[in-house]
N, C-alpha and C positions, 0 to 999 in steps of 0.2 A: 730575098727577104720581102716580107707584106707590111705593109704600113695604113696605119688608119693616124684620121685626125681628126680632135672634138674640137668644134671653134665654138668658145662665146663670144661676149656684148665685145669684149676690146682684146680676150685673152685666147689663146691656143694651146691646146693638150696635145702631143704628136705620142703616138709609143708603136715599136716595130717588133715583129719576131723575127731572127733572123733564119739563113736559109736552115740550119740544124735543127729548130723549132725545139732546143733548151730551154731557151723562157721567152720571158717580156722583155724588153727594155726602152727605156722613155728616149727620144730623138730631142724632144724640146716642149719647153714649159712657159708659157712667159707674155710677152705682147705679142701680137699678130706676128711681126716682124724676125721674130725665133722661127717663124717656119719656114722662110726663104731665101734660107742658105742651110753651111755647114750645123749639124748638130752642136750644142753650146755644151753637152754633157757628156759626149762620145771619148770614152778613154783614147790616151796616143803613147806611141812608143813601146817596146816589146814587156810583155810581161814575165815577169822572174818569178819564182822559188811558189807562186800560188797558181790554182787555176784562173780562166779567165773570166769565172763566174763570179770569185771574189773581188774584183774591181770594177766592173761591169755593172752600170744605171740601172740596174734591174726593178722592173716590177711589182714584182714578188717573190720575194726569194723563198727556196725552200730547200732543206737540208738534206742533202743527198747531191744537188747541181751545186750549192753553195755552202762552202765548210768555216773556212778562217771567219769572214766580214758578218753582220746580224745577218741571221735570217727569221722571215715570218710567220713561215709553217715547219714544224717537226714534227713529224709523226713517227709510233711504232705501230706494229703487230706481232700476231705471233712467231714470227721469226726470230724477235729476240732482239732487234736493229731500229734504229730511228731515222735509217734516209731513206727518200721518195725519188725517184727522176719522173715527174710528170714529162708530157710531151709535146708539143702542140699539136692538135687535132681537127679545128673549126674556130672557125670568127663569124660572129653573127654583128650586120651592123643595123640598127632602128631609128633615122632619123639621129635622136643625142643620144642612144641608147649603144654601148656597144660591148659584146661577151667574147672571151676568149677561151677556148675551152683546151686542157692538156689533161694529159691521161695517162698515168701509169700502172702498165698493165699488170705487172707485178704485185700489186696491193689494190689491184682493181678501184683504184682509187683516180675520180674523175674531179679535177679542179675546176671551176670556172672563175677569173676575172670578169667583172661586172665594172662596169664607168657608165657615166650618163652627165651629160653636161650642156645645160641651158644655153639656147644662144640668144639667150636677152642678161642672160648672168658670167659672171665671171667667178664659177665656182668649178669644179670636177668632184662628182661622187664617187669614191671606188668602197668596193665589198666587194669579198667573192664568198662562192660556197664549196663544199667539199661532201663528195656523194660519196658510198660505201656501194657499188655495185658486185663487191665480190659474195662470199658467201662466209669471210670471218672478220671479226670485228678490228678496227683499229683505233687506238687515242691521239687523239689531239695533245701535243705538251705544249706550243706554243702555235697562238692563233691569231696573228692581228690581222687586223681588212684592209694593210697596204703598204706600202714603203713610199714614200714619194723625195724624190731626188730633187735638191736643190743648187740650180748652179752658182755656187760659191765656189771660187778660189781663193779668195784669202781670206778661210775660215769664215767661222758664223756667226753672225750676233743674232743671239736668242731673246724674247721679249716672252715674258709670261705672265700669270697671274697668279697670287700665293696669296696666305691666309689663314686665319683661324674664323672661329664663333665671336661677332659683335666687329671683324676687321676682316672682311671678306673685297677679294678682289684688289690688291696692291698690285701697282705692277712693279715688275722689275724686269733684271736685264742680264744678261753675261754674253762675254766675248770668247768663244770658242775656237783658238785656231785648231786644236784637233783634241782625239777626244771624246765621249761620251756623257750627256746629259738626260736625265730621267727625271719627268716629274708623274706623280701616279697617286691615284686612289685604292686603299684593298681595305675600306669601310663597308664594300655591298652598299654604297650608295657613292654618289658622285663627289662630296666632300666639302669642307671649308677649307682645307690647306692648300689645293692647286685646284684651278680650272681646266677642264681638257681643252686645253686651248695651247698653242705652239706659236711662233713668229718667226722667220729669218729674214735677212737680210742680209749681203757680205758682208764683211767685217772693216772689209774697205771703206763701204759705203752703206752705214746703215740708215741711211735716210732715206737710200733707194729704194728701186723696185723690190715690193718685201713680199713674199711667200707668207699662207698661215696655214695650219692644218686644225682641224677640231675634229673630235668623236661625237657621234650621236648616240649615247649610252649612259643609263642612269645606275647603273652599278657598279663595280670593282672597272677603272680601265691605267693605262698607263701608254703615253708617250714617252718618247724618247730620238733624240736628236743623235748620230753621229756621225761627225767629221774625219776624214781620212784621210791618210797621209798625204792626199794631192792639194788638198782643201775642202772637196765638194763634200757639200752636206746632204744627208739622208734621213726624214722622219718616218717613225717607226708609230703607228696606233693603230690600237686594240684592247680587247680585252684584256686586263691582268691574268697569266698566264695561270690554270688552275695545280694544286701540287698533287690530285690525283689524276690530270688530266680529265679532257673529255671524248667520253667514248660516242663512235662512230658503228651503231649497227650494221649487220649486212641490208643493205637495201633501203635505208634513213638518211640523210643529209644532216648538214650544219651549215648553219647559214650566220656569216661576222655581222655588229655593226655597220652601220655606214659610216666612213670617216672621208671626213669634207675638205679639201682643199681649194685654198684662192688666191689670185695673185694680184698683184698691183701697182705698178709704174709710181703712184702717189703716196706712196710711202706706208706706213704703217696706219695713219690714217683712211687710206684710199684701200687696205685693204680692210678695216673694221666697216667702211661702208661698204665693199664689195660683200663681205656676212652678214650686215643690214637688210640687204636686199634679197641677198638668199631669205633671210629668215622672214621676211617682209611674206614670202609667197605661201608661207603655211599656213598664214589666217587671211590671207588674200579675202576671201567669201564671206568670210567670220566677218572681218571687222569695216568691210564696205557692208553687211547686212544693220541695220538699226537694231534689231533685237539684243546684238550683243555687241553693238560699239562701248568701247570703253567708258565707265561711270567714275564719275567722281565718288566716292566710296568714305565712309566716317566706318571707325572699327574702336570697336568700345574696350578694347585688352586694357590698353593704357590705365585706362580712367576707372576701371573696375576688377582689372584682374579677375579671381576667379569668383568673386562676389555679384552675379548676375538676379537682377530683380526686375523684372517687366517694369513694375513704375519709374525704378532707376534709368532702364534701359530708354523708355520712351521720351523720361524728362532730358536725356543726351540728345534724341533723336527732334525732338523740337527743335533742338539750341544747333544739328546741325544740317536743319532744314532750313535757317535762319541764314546760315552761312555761305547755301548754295549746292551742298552736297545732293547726292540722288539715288544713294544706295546706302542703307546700313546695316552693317558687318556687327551681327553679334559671334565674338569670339568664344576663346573654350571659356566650361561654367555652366554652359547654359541643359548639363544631361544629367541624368541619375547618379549621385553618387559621388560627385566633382564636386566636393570643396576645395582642393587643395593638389597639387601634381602627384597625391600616392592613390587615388582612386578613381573609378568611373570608367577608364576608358576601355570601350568594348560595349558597354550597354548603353548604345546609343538609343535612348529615349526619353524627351523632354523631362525636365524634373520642376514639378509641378508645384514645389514651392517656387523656384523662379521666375514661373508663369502658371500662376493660379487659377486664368482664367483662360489656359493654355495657349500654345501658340499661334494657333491660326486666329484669335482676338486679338494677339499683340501683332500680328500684320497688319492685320488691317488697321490696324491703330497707327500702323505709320502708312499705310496707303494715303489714308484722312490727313495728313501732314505731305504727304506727295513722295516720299522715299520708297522703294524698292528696298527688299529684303537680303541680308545675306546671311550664312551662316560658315562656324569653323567644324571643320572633322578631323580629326587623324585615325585612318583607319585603320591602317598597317600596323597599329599599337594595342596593347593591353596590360591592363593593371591587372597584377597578382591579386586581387583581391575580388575582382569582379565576378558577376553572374557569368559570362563570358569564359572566363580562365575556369570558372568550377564546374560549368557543362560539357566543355570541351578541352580538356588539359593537354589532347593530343592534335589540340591546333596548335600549341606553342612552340615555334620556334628554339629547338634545341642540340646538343651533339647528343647523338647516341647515348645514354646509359649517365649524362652527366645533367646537373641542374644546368637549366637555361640561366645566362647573362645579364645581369642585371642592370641596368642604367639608365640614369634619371628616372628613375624607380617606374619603370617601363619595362615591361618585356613585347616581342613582337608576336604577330601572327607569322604561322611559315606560308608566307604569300606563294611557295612555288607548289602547295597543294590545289586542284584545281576546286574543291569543296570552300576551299577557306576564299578562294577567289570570286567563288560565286558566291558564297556570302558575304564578302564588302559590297561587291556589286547590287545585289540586292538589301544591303542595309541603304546603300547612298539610293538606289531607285525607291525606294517606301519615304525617303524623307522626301525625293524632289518631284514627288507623284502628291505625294500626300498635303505636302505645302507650296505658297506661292515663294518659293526659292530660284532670284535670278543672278546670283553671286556665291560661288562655293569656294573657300580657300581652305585645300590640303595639307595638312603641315605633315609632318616626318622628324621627329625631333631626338630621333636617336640613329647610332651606326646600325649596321646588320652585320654582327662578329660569330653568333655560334654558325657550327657548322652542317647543320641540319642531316636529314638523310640523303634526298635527292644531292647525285652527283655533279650535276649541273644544280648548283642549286642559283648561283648569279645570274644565269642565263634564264630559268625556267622565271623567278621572282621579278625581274624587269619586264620579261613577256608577259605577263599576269597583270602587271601594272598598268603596260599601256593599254591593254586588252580592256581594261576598268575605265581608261580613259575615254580608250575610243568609243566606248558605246555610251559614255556617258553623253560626249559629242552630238553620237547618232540618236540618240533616245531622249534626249536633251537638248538640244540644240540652242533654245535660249538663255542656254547658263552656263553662266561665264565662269572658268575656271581659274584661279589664281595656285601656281605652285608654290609650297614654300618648304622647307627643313630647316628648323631653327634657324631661320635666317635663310643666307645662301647655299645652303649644305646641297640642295639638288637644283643646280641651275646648267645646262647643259644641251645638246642642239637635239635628243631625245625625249625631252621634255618640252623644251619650245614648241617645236611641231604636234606636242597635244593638250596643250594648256593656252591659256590667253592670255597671263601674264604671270609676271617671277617675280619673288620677294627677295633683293637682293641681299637684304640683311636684317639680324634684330637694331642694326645699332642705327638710329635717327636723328643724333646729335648732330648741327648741322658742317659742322665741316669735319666730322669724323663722316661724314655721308657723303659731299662733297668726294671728298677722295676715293670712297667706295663707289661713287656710280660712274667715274671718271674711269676707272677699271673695266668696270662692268662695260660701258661702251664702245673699248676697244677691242671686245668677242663680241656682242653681244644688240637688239637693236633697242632702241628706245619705247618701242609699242610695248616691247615686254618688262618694260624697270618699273616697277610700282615703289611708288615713292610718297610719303606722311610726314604729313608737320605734325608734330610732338611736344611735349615741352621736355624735352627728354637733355641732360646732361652730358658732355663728350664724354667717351672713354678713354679718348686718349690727348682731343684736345679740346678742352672745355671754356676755352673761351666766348663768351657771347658773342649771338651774333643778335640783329634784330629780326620780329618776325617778319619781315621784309623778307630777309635774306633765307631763313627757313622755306618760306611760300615759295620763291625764286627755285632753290634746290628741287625741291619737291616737284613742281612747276615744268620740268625737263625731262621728266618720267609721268608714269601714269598718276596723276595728284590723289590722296588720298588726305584724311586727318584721323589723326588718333588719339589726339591731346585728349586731357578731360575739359573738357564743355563747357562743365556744370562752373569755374572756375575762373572761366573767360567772361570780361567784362566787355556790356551791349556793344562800348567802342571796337574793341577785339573782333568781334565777332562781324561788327560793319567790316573792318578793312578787310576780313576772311572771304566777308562775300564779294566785295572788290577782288580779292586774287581769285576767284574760283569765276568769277563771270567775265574775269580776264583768259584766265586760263581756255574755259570754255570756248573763247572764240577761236583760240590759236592749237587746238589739242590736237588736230588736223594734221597742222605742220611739224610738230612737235614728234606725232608717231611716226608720221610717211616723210618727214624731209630728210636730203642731205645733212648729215651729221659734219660739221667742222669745227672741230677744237680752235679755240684763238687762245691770244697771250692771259688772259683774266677771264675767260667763261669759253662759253660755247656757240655755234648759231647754227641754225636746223633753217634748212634752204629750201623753199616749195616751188611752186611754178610761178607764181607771181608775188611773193610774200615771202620772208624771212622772219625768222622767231632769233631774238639776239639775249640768251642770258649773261649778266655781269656780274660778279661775285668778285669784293674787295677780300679776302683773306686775311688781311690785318698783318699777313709775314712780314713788310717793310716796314711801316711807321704803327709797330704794335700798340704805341703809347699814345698817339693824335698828337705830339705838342709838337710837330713841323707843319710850318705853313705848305699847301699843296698848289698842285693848280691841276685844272679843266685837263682830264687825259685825253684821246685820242686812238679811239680802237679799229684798226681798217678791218673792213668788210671782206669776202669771198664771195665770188660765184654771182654776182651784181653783172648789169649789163652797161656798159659805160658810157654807153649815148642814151640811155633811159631815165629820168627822173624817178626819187623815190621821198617817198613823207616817211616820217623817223619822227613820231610824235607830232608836234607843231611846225616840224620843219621842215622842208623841204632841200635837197644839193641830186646835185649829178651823181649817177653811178662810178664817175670817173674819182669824184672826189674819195664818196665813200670810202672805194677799192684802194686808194693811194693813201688817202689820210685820215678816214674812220668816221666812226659815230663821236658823238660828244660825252663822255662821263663825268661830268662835275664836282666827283669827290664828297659832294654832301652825304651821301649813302653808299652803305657796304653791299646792294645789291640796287639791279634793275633788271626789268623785262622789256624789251625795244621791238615794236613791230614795223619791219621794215617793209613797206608798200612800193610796190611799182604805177607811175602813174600812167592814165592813156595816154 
């Protein structure tokens, strides 16, 4: 048998073919320390009543070598059958890069495994692709980009993230001693009800070393977790399986998402920072360059909804120039036709009652106050009523022979036309050619349900998208992209890697938000959580908090505001500039630190400085009439023979790390910056 091995920063990838060159299968996954001895995944004892391919850590399975247990790839052709035996044929290895290629010659059908795995990270990439070198077509009926084995013995404990629209990102939890668990999107976009995002840990020990796997795909995917009669667990991600399949030309490829797996001795935490850092390396350029380090951002929805008027607009833009802010965000409203969500979108050009004196005077109008301009688009969208839908009715988005889908009185473009692609592309290049636009936030505010004609239609419309992206990147460079879908609808490691930051939710009430970004952090990094004070009401729990504790939340993600302005008194707006010129110093640490959860906030760890937020929640003494006293919150990641200042104070590292910072109970929130002295 041949064996390779990927090593990253602390973790090890092992996988071997053996000498029949059947498939793949993983040796060891885990700390360094998996690779130097016996296999932790290797089946023992004779196998019964199955082949040895259904018990067997496999790779990637595929249905022909593997019949009972999941597998990843099915295919047919014209023979009328749906199994394959690829074979093994060549290993190519690149530094972290490494391909395994098998081949069956039967359906001339050439598989390759793809992994590549940083050895500054502790992540593993796998995708493979599947080539058509015969000369008749084949379909894809099931396609994911991986299996990854997990060694559990006694069963699994899964952690994930679930959700709707306004309550995005909850986590939760199940114990799986054997069994099958699926969570999935089949929206054609990535969703509010789960996150592609997966967790184990045994069941034994779930605060152990915990496994995570994620997809990097923004449309239709689905994981899924199964544990098997011995215990060991298996994640399964990819694309949602199509129900007419995809076809595979003679002499044409298909190439899977990437789906990212990571592991981590430190728990469930130590593996959300092990994804931090992965995701940390996609704006690596971006966000060390100044043109496009992240802005503190005012965005006028709140305070005007679709009632957009240049004077309005700039009398906000005073008030939140006052505050500290650096960029402002005029939202939808601001085009032809937009009074209200049934019309407008598609004809995207200024509408000149809103700005009379159009918009390249109301830039500059906030240039003259020092803010930076932004704007909202959703292009992917169209109103039934517009210029747009009446030129071009055979850009709409539809099935065959039936009226297109109607919701929230939006229909789409069929983004997997390559006509309709270059015209978003060139609608978004005329506006950020034409104007000094250094802020664009994409919304997406509906599913993608009809079923178009293109057979691929999930696959060609995602390529399209980031296709948009990417060059907006390349032909843009100083404009910073914010994604968003009603909220979190498309947040996902497909997305990350081409935008600069994610709106994780509509809902900004502060501890219904609170709980959402608390979510959001354990897939996900902090450079990318854009986060707004509001004066916005929970939805689900509306207790007040003060604006303290607002600014503080907000404060732990990229800061924004979106209150109205116009409404905030001069006192208001002084403490707003106090948080925003506090924030400013520590935003640093906040994007690039160590992420560590504590008992009542959070603290984000840099190289000589720590950022410490405190949030009371009100859950114990909901009422205030118990007397309290001075809490006591210990520190992480401190040097213990180092001194550090903590406001006006000064204690040892020792102390901190044993017996905390000072919280005094006076206040339902604080922001602590913890210094290391020479």
């Amino acid at each position: 048998m041949t064996q390779w091995t990927l090593r990253g920063a602390t973790t090890t990838y092992v996988v071997e073919v053996p000498q029949h060159g059947q498939w793949a299968r993983l040796v060891a996954w885990g700390p360094h320390a998996v690779a130097d001895g016996p296999s932790t995944v290797a089946p023992a004892g004779t196998v019964h009543f199955l082949p040895p391919a259904d018990i067997e850590p496999l790779e990637y399975a595929v249905r022909g070598v593997r019949y009972a247990a999941p597998a990843e790839l099915v295919v047919s052709g014209p023979d009328g059958n749906d199994e394959c035996r690829p074979v093994f044929v060549a290993a190519a290895q690149d530094g972290d890069h490494l391909e395994l290629t098998f081949l069956d010659e039967l359906r001339s059908l050439r598989l390759v495994l793809h992994y590549r795995m940083s050895a500054e990270l502790d992540v593993v990439e796998r995708w493979v692709s599947v080539h058509n070198d015969g000369s008749a077509a084949f379909t894809l009926h099931h396609h994911d980009s991986g299996g990854f084995v997990i060694p559990t013995s006694g069963g699994a404990y899964l952690r994930y993230l679930w959700g709707e629209w306004n309550s995005e990102f909850q986590q939760a939890a199940i114990t799986l001693p054997r069994g099958r668990f699926t969570i999935d999107s089949r929206q054609g976009i990535t969703g509010h009800s789960y996150s592609p995002f997966l967790s184990v840990a045994d069941a034994d020990d779930p605060s152990g070393t915990t496994w995570g796997v994620q997809l990097a795909w923004s449309g239709s995917w689905q994981l899924s977790a199964d544990v098997d009669t011995t215990g060991q667990t298996r994640i399964q991600a990819g694309r949602v399986p199509s129900s007419l399949g995809l076809l595979v030309a003679p002499g044409s490829s298909w190439v899977s998402p990437v789906a990212v797996g990571a592991c981590s001795t430190e728990g469930p935490d130590g593996l959300a920072r092990a994804f931090h850092a992965y995701q940390r390396t996609f704006a690596r350029e971006r966000t060390l360059s100044h043109a496009v380090a992240p802005k503190v951002v005012y965005n006028s929805w709140f305070a005007t909804e679709f009632a957009v008027r240049a004077d309005h607009q700039l009398e906000l833009a005073r008030r939140a120039a006052r505050a500290g802010v650096e960029t402002f965000v005029v939202d939808d409203g601001w085009f032809t036709g937009r009074h209200d969500d049934t019309a407008g979108l598609g004809d995207w050009e200024v509408d000149p009652a809103a700005f009379p004196q159009g918009l390249d005077a109301f830039i500059e109008d906030l240039k003259e106050v020092g803010l930076g301009f932004g704007l909202w688009v959703e292009p992917e969208s169209v109103s039934p009523g517009s210029e747009l839908a009446a030129k071009h009715p055979e850009w709409i988005l539809r099935t065959e022979g039936r009226e297109p889908l109607l919701v929230r009185n939006q229909l789409l473009l069929d983004l997997s036309r390559d006509d309709v692609a270059e015209w978003i592309w060139e609608t978004l290049d005329r506006l950020l050619s034409s104007y000094e636009i250094s802020y664009l936030k994409w919304d997406a505010n509906r599913p993608r349900l009809d079923s178009g004609v293109h057979r691929d239609l999930d696959g060609q419309v995602v390529a399209n998208l980031y296709k948009i992206l990417e060059r907006i990147r390349t032909n843009h460079p100083g404009v910073l992209v914010e994604g968003c879908a009603g909220g979190g609808g498309r947040v996902d490691l497909g997305m990350a890697a081409r935008v600069d930051t994610l709106w994780p939710s509509d809902n900004t009430a502060p501890l219904d938000r609170l709980k959402i970004q608390r979510g959001f952090l354990t897939g996900y990094s902090p450079h990318l959580m854009s986060s707004w004070v509001t004066d916005a009401e929970g939805t689900h729990d509306g207790r007040e908090r003060s604006p303290d504790f607002r600014f503080h939340v907000a404060m732990a993600g990229n800061l924004g505001i979106g209150a109205d302005l116009s409404k905030w008194s001069d006192d208001q707006l002084a403490a707003a500039a106090r948080h925003v010129a506090q924030y400013k110093d520590i935003r640093d640490v906040v994007a690039d630190g160590l992420v560590h959860p504590l008992a009542e906030g959070v603290q984000y760890v840099g190289a000589d400085r720590s950022v410490v937020f405190l949030w009371d929640t009100g859950d114990g003494n909901i009422r205030g009439t118990l007397p309290t006293r001075p809490r006591r919150i210990p520190l992480v990641r401190l040097d213990p023979a180092k001194f550090y200042r903590v406001g006006d104070e000064v204690h040892p590292g020792s102390y901190l790390l044993q017996v905390g910072v000072r919280w005094d109970g006076t206040t339902d929130s604080t922001c602590l910056v913890v210094e290391a002295l020479d």
